[in-house]
C-alpha positions as CSV (number, residue, x, y, z in Angstrom):
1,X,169.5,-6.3,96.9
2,X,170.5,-6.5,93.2
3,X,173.8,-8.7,94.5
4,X,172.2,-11.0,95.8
5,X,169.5,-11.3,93.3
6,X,172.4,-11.6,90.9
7,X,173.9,-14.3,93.2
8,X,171.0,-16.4,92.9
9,X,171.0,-16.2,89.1
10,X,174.3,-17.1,88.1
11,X,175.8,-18.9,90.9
12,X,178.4,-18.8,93.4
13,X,181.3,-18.6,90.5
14,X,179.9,-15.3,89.8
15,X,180.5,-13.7,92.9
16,X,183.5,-15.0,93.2
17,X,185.0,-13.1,90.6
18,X,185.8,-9.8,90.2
19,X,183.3,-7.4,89.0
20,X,184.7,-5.8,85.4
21,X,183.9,-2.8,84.3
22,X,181.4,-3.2,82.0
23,X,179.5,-5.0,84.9
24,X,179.8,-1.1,86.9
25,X,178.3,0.3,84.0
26,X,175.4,-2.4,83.9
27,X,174.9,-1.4,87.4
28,X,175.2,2.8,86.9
29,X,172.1,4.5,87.1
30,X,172.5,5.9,83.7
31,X,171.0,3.9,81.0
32,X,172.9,1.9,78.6
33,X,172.3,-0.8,76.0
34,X,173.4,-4.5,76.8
35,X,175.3,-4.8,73.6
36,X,177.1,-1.2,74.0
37,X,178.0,-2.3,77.5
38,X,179.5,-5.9,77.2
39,X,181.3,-4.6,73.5
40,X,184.8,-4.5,74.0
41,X,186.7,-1.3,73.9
42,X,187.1,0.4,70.3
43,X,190.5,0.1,68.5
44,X,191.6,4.0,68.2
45,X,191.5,5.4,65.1
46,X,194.6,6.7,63.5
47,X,195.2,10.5,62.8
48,X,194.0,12.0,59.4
49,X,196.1,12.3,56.7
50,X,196.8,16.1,55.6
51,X,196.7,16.3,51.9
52,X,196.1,19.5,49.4
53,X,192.1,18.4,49.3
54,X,192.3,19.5,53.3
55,X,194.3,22.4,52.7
56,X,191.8,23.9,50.3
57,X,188.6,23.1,52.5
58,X,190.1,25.2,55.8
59,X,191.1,28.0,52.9
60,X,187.8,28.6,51.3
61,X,186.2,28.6,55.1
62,X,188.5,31.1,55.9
63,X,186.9,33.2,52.9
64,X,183.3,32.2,54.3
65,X,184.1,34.0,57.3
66,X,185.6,37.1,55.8
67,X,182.5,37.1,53.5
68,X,180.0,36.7,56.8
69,X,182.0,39.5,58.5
70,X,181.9,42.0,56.0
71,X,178.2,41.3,55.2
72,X,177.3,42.0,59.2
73,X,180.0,45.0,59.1
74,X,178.0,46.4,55.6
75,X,174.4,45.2,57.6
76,X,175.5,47.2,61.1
77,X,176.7,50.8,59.1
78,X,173.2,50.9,57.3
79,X,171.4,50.4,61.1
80,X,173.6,53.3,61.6
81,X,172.2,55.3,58.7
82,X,168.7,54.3,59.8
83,X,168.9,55.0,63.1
84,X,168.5,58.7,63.4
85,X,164.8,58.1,61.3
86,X,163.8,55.1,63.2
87,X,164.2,57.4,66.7
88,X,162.3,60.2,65.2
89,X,159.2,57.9,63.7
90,X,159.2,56.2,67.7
91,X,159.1,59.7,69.3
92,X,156.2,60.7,67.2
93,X,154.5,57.5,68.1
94,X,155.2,58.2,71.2
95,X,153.7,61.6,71.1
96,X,150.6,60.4,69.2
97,X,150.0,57.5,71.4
98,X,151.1,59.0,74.7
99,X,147.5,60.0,76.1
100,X,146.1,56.6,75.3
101,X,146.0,53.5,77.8
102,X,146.2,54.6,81.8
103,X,148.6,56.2,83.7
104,X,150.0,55.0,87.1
105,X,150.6,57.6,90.0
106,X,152.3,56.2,92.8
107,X,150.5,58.3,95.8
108,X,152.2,56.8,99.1
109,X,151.8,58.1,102.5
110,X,154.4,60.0,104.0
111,X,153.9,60.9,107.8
112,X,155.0,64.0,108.0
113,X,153.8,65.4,105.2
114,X,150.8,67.4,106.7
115,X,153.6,68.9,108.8
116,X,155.6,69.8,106.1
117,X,153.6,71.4,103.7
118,X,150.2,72.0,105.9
119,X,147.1,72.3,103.7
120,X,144.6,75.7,104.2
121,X,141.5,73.6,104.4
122,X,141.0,69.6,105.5
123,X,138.7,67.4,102.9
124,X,136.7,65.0,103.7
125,X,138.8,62.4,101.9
126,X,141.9,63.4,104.1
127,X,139.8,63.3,107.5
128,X,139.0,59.7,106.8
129,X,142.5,59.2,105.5
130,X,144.0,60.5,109.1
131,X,141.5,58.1,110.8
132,X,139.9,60.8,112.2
133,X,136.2,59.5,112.4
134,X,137.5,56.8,114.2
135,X,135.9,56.9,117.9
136,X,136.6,54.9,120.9
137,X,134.2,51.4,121.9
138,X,130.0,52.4,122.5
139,X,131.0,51.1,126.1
140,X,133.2,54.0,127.0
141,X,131.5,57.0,125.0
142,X,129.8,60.3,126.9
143,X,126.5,60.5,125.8
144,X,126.9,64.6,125.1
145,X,128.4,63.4,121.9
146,X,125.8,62.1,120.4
147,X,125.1,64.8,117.9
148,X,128.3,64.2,116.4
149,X,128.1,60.3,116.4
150,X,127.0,59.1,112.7
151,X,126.7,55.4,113.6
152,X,128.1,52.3,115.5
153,X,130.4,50.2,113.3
154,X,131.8,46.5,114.7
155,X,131.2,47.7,118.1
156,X,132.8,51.3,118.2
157,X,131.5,55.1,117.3
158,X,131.9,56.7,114.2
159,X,132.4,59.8,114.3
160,X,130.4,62.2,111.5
161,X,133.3,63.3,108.9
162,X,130.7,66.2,108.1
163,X,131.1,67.3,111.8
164,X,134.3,67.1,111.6
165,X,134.9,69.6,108.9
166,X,132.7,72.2,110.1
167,X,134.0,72.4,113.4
168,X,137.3,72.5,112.1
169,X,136.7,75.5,109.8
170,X,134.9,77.0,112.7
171,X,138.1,76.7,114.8
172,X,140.7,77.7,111.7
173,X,138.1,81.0,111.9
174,X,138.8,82.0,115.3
175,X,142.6,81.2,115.3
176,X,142.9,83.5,112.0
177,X,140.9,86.3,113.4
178,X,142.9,86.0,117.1
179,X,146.0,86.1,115.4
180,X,144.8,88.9,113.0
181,X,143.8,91.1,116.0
182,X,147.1,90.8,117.8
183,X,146.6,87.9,120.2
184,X,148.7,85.8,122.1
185,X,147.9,82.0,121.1
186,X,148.9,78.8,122.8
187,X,149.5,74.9,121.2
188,X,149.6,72.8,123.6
189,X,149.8,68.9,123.5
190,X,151.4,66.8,125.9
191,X,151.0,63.3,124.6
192,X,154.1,61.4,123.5
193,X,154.2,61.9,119.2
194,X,152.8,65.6,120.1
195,X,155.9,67.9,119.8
196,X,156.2,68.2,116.1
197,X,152.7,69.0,115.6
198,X,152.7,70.9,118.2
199,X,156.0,73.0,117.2
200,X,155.1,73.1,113.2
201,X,151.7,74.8,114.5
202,X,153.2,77.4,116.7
203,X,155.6,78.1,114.4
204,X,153.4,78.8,111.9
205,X,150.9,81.0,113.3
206,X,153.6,82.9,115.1
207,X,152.3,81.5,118.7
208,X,154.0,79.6,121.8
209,X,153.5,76.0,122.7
210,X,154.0,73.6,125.0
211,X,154.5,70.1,124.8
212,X,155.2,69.1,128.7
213,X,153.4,68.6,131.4
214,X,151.3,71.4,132.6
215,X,152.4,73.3,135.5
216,X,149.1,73.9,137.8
217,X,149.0,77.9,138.7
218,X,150.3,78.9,135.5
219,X,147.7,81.1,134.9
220,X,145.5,81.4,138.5
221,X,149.1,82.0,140.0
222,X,151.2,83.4,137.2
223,X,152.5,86.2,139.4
224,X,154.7,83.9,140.5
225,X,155.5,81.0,138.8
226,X,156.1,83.2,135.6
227,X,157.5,86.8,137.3
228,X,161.2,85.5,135.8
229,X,159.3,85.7,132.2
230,X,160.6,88.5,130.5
231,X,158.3,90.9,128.2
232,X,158.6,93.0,125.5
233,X,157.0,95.8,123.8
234,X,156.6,96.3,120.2
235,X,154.6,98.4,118.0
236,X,152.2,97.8,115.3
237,X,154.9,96.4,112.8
238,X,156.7,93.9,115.4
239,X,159.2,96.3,116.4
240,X,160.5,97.1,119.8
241,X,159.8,100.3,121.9
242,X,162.3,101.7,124.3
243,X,161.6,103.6,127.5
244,X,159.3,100.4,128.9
245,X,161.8,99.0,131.0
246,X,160.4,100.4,134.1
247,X,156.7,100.0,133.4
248,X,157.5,95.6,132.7
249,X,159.5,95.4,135.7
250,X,156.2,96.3,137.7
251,X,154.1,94.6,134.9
252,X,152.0,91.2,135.3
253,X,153.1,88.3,133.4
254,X,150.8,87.8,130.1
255,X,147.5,85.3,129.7
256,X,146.8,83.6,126.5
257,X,144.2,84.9,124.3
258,X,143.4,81.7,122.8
259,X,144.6,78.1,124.1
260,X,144.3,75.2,121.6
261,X,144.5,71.5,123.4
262,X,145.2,68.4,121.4
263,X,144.6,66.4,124.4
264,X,142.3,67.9,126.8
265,X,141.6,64.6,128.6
266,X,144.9,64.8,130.1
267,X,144.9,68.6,130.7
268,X,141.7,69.3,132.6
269,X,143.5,71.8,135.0
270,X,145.3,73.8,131.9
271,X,141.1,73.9,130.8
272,X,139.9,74.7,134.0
273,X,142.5,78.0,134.9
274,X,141.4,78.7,131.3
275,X,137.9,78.8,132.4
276,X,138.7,80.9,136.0
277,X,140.5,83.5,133.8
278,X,137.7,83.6,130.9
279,X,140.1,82.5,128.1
280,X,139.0,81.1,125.0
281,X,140.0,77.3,124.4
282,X,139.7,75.4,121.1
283,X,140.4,71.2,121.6
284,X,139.8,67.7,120.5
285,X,136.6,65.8,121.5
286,X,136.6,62.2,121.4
287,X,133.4,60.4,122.0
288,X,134.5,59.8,125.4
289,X,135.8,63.1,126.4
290,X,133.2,66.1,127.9
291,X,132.4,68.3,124.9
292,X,131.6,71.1,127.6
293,X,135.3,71.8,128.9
294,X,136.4,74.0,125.8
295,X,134.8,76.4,124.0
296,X,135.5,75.5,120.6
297,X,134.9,71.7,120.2
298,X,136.5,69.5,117.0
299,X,134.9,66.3,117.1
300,X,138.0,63.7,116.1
301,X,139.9,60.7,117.2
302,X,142.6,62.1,119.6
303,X,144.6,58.6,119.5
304,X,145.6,58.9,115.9
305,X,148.7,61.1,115.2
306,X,147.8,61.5,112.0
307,X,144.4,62.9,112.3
308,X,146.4,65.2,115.7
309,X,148.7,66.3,112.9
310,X,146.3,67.1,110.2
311,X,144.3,69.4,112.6
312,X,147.1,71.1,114.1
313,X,148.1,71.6,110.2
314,X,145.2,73.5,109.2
315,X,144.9,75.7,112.7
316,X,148.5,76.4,112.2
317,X,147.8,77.8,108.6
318,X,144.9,79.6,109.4
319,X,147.3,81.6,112.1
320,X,150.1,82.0,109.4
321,X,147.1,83.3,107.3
322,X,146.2,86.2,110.6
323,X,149.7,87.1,111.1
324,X,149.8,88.1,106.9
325,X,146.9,89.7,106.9
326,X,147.9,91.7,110.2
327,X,151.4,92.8,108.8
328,X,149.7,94.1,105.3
329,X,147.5,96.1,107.7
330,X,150.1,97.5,109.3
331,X,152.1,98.8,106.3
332,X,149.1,100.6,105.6
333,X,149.3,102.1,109.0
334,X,146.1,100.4,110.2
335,X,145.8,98.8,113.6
336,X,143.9,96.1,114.5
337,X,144.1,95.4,118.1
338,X,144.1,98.1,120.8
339,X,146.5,99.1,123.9
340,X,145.9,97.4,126.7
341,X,144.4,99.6,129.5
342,X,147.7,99.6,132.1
343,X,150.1,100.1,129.2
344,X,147.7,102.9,127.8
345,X,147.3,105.2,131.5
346,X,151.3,104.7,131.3
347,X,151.7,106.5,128.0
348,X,149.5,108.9,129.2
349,X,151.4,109.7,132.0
350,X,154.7,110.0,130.3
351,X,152.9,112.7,127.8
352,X,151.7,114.5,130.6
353,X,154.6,114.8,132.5
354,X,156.7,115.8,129.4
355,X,154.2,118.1,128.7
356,X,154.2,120.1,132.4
357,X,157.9,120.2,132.1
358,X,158.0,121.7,128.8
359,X,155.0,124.2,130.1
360,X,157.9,125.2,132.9
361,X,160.8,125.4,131.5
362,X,158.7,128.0,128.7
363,X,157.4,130.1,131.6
364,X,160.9,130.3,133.2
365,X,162.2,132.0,130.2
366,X,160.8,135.7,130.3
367,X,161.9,136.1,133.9
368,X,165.5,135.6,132.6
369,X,167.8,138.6,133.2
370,X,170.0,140.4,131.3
371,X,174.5,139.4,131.8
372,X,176.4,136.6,132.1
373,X,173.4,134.9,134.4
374,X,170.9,135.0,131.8
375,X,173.6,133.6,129.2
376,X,174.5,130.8,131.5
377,X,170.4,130.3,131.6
378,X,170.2,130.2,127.4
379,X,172.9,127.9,127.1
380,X,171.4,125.7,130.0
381,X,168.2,126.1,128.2
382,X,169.8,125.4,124.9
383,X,171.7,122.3,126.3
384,X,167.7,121.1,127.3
385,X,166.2,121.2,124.1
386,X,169.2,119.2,122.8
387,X,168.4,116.2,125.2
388,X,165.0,116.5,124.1
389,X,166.1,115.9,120.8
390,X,168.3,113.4,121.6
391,X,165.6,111.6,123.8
392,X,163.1,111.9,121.0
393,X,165.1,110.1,118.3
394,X,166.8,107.5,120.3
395,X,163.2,106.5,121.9
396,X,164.8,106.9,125.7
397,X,162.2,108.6,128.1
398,X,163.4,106.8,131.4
399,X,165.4,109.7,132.0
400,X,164.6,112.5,134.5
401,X,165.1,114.7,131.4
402,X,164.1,115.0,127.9
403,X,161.0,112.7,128.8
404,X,159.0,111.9,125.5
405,X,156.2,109.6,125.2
406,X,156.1,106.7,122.6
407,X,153.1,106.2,120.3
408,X,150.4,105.0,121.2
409,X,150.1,102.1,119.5
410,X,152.0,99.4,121.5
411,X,151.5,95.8,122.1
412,X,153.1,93.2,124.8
413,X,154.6,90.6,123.8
């Protein structure tokens, strides 16, 4: 466009010729003056002429520098000097001025921080944190959860955080005081993100759990879907009694003293084999759940895992918190649970029988005669008393010999 504009101007000649360079620069995007563009070239200038006036110039600006250096060098040792009382004057206005102005905590959320370092009691702050008041849509609720409903919020139920916390301390109570008296309790949650609340609980309070499916029978059936369980007694302090190998061999396998259920919506028949064999259960209620199939309800959201982790945090202390106060107990030589009945008419036996045989083998000995017979009968005698012994100390009364019975105070585990 600007060629042929240019064409038009000044003519065919114009074209014709070749373009010079001044013309590229008229045509260059960078702008130049008309003059500066069509001026011819400059004539180059010739090279200076060294003389002594030159000479003495580049030698006094050599002195200039040397002058400018030293002055910095002389400037940088005195920041030197100062510099020890300049640090001290900032880290007393630091000090001075350090509670002024605000201060920024940076409080993320971890996940498994509940599970990690469990708290003893669960705020009302940290319910609503979890997400625990969160219930499921008014279309889907059972209407025997209404007293622990607080309102209806863009369609769905809102649990009462207040409800929350006192059923939760209510349940924490009667996990401490099971585990306090020597019971056997069982976590159980079988929804997938379940196991590590599930396990961190357990492992806390000293209890089992279970975090597969449940096996129907377990407990209506257990003699025999469990008779390859093994048992073990132990006394007051935790530690294994011998002479009981016979007695668990004929033995039933254990029920749970106390079952707690993360998700009893998915384990009705654990809850109902719970109910046939009158033991204790403790689970989470949603608002569409039935608050009648435990006996310990805690109203919460059963979808959130952190609100599932939470409350198997604080149950889990509260059994850590039995166990302790069961083991001081016992270094004071009190116990706090009681033999069961079969394990009890057992010891009883043994004590008896041990008894009746010491009762003969003291009548036998008057009767003894006089000679190598009754000397054979001492040192058989003698020989007796030393299994006794034996028995006594290593805790063996399985023997038909030097029977002895255990203490009285024993527990299955």
């Amino acid at each position: 466009m600007i060629i042929r504009n240019l064409a038009i101007r000044h003519g065919r000649r114009a074209l014709a010729s070749p373009v010079s360079r001044p013309w590229l620069r008229l045509f260059s995007t960078q702008p130049t003056d008309m003059a500066t563009a069509f001026a011819p070239a400059p004539a180059p200038t010739p090279a200076p002429v060294t003389t002594s006036t030159s000479s003495t110039a580049v030698t006094q600006q050599s002195l200039d520098e040397a002058e400018a250096l030293k002055e910095a060098k002389r400037i940088r040792e005195l920041q030197f000097k100062n510099m020890p009382g300049e640090f001290r004057e900032l880290r007393h206005l630091e000090k001075r001025t350090k509670s002024l102005g605000s201060e920024i905590v940076l409080d993320a959320y971890v996940p498994d921080e509940s599970l990690k370092n469990p708290p003893d009691d669960a705020s009302l702050e940290m319910l609503m944190a979890s997400q625990a008041h969160m219930g499921h849509n008014t279309s889907s609720w059972n209407p025997a959860n209404s007293r622990y409903i607080y309102g209806v919020r863009a369609g769905i139920h809102i649990i009462s955080l207040e409800s929350i916390a006192s059923h939760l301390r209510r349940a924490a109570r009667v996990v401490e005081e099971v585990a306090y008296r020597g019971g056997l309790i069982l976590f159980v949650g079988t929804r997938r993100g379940h196991m590590p609340a599930v396990v961190r609980a357990a492992e806390l309070a000293g209890a089992c759990h279970l975090f597969e499916k449940w096996t129907p029978g377990t407990i209506t059936n257990r003699d025999q879907i469990l008779a390859s369980a093994p048992l073990l007694m132990v006394n007051h302090q935790d530690e294994p009694l011998n002479g009981f190998v016979e007695h668990l061999q004929d033995r039933r396998p254990l029920v749970p003293d106390l079952v707690v259920c993360l998700n009893p919506l998915e384990n009705y028949t654990l809850l109902y084999e719970c109910g046939l064999a009158s033991v204790p259960t403790i689970g989470i209620i949603d608002t569409d759940a039935d608050p009648t199939c435990v006996t310990y309800q805690i109203p919460a959201n059963d979808d959130s895992l952190r609100a599932v982790s939470l409350i198997a945090a604080v149950l889990g202390r509260a059994g850590q918190r039995g166990q302790k106060r069961r083991r001081e107990a016992a270094v004071e030589g009190i116990v706090t649970w009681e033999t069961p009945d079969e394990d009890q008419r057992f010891i009883d036996r043994k004590i008896y029988l041990d008894e009746k045989e010491k009762a003969e083998i003291e009548a036998a000995r008057p009767q003894m005669q006089s000679g190598p017979a009754a000397e054979q009968a001492t040192r058989e005698d003698f020989n007796t008393e030393q299994k006794f012994a034996e028995a006594f100390k290593n805790g063996n009364t399985g023997g038909p010999q030097g029977r002895r019975g255990p203490p009285r105070a024993s527990r299955r585990r």
